[in-house]
Backbone as numpy.savetxt, mean C-alpha at the origin, in Angstrom:
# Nx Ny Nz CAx CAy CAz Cx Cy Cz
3.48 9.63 11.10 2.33 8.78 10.90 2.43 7.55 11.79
3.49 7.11 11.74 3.78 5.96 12.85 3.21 5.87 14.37
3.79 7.28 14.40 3.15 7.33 16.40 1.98 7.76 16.26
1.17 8.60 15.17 0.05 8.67 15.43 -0.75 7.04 15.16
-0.40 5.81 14.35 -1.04 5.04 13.83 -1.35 4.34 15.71
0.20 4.28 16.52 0.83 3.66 18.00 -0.38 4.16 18.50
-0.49 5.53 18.48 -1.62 5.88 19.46 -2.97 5.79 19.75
-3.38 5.68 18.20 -4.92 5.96 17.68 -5.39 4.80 16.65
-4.35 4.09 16.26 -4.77 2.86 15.39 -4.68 3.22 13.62
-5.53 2.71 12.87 -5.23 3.00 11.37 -5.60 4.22 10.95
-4.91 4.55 10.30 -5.20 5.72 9.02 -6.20 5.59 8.47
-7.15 6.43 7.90 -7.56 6.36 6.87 -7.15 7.30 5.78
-6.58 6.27 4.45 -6.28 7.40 3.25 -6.91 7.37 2.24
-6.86 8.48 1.28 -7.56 8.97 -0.17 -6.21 8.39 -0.89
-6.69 7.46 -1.83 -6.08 7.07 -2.91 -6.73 6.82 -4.11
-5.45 6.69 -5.04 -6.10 6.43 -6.44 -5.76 5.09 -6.79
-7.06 4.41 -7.24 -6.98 2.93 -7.12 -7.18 2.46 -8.58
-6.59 3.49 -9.90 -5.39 2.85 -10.94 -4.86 1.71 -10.69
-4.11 2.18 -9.94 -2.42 1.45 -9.90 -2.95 0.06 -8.92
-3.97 -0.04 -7.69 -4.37 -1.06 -7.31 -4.98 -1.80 -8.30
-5.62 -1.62 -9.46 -6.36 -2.37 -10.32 -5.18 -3.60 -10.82
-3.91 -2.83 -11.26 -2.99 -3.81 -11.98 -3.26 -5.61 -11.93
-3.74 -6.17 -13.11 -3.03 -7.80 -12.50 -2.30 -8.21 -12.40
-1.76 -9.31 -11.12 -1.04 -9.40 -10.60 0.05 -8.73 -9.65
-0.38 -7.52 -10.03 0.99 -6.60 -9.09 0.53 -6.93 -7.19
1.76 -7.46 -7.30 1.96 -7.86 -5.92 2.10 -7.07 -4.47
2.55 -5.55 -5.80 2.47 -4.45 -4.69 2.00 -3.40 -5.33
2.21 -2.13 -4.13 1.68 -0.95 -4.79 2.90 -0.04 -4.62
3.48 0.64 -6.16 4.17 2.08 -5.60 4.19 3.07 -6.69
3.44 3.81 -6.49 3.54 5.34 -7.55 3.78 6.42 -7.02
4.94 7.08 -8.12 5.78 8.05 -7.45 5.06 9.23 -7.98
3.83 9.02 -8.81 3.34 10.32 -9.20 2.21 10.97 -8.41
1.63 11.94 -8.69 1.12 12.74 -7.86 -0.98 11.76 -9.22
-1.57 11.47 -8.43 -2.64 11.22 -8.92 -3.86 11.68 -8.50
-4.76 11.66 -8.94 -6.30 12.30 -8.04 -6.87 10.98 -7.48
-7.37 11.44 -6.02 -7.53 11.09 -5.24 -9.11 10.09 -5.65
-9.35 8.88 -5.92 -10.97 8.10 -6.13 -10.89 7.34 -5.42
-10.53 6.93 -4.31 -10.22 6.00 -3.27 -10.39 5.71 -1.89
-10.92 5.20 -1.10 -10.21 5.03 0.15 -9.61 3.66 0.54
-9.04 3.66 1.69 -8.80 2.43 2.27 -7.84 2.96 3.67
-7.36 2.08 4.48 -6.96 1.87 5.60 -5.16 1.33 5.72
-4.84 2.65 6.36 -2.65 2.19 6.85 -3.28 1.29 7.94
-3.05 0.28 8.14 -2.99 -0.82 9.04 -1.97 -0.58 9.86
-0.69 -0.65 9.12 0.72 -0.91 9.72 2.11 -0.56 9.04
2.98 -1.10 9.14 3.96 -1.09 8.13 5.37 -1.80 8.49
5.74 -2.26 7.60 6.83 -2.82 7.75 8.47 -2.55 7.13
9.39 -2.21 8.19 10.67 -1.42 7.62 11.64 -1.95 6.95
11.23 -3.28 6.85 12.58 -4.25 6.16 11.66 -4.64 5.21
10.92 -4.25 4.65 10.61 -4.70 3.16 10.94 -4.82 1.92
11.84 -5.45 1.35 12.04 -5.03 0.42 11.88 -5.39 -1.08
11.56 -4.52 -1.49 10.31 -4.28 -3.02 11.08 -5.19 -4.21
12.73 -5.62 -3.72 13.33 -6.01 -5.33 12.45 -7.31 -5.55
12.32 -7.98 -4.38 11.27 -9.38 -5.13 10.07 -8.72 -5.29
9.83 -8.06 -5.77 8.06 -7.89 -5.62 7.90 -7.66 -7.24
8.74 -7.60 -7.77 8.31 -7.82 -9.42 7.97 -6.46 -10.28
7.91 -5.25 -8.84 8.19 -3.90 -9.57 9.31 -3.49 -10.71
9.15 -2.77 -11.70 10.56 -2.25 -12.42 10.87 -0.77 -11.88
10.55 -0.70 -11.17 11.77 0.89 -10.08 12.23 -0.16 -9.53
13.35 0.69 -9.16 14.21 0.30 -7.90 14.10 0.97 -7.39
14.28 1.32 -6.00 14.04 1.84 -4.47 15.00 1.88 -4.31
15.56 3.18 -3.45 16.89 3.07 -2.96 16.62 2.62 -1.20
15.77 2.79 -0.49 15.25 2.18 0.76 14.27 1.39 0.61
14.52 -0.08 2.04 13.17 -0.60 2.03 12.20 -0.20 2.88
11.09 -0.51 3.14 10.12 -0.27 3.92 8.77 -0.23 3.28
7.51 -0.48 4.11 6.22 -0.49 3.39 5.56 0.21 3.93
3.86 0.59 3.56 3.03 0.99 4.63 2.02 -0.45 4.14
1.26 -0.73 5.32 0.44 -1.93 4.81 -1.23 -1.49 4.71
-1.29 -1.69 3.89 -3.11 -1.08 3.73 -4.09 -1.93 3.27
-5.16 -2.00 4.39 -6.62 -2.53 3.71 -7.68 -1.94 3.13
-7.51 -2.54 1.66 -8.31 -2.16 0.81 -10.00 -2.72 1.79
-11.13 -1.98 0.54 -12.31 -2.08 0.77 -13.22 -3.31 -0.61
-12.20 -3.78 -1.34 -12.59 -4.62 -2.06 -12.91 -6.02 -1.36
-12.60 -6.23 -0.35 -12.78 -7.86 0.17 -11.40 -8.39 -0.07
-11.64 -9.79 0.55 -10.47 -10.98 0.29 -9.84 -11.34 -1.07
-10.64 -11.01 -1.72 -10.29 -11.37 -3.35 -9.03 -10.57 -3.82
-9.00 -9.05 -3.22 -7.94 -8.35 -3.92 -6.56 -8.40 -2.88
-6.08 -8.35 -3.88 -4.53 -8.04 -2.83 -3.86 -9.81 -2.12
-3.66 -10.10 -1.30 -2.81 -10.61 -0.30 -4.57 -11.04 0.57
-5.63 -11.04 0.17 -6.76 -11.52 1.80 -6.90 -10.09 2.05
-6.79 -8.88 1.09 -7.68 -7.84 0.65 -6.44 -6.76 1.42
-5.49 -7.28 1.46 -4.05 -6.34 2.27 -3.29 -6.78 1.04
-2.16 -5.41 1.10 -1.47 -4.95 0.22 -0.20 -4.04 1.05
1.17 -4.57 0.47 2.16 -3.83 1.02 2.40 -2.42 -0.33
């Protein structure tokens, strides 16, 4: 996904925007398999991220993110971005 993002720019993905609803969650990570009511945009990503400050209860055994813009506006997320 990386070299295609290098080559061609953002993703667009089908997500389920549950888990984006949360308040306050600072981030996003679900390890389950959900149905797809969503879209939004991989921007980017970042490989040294790491999730222990982010106020999740998993732990991760690697860091790294993908960074995605939602279609809600500035209001949600980070200025409508989300790691």
């Amino acid at each position: 996904m990386k070299s295609m993002m290098l080559a061609y720019g953002a993703l667009a993905a089908g997500i389920n925007s549950q888990p984006l609803q949360q308040q306050g969650a600072a981030d996003y990570y679900w390890a389950r398999q959900l149905p797809v009511n969503h879209g939004g945009n991989i921007i980017g990503w970042d490989d040294s991220y790491d999730f222990s400050q982010s106020g999740l209860k998993i732990k991760l055994k690697h860091k790294g993110a993908w960074i995605i813009r939602n279609s809600w506006g500035k209001d949600w997320g980070n200025g409508g971005y989300r790691r």
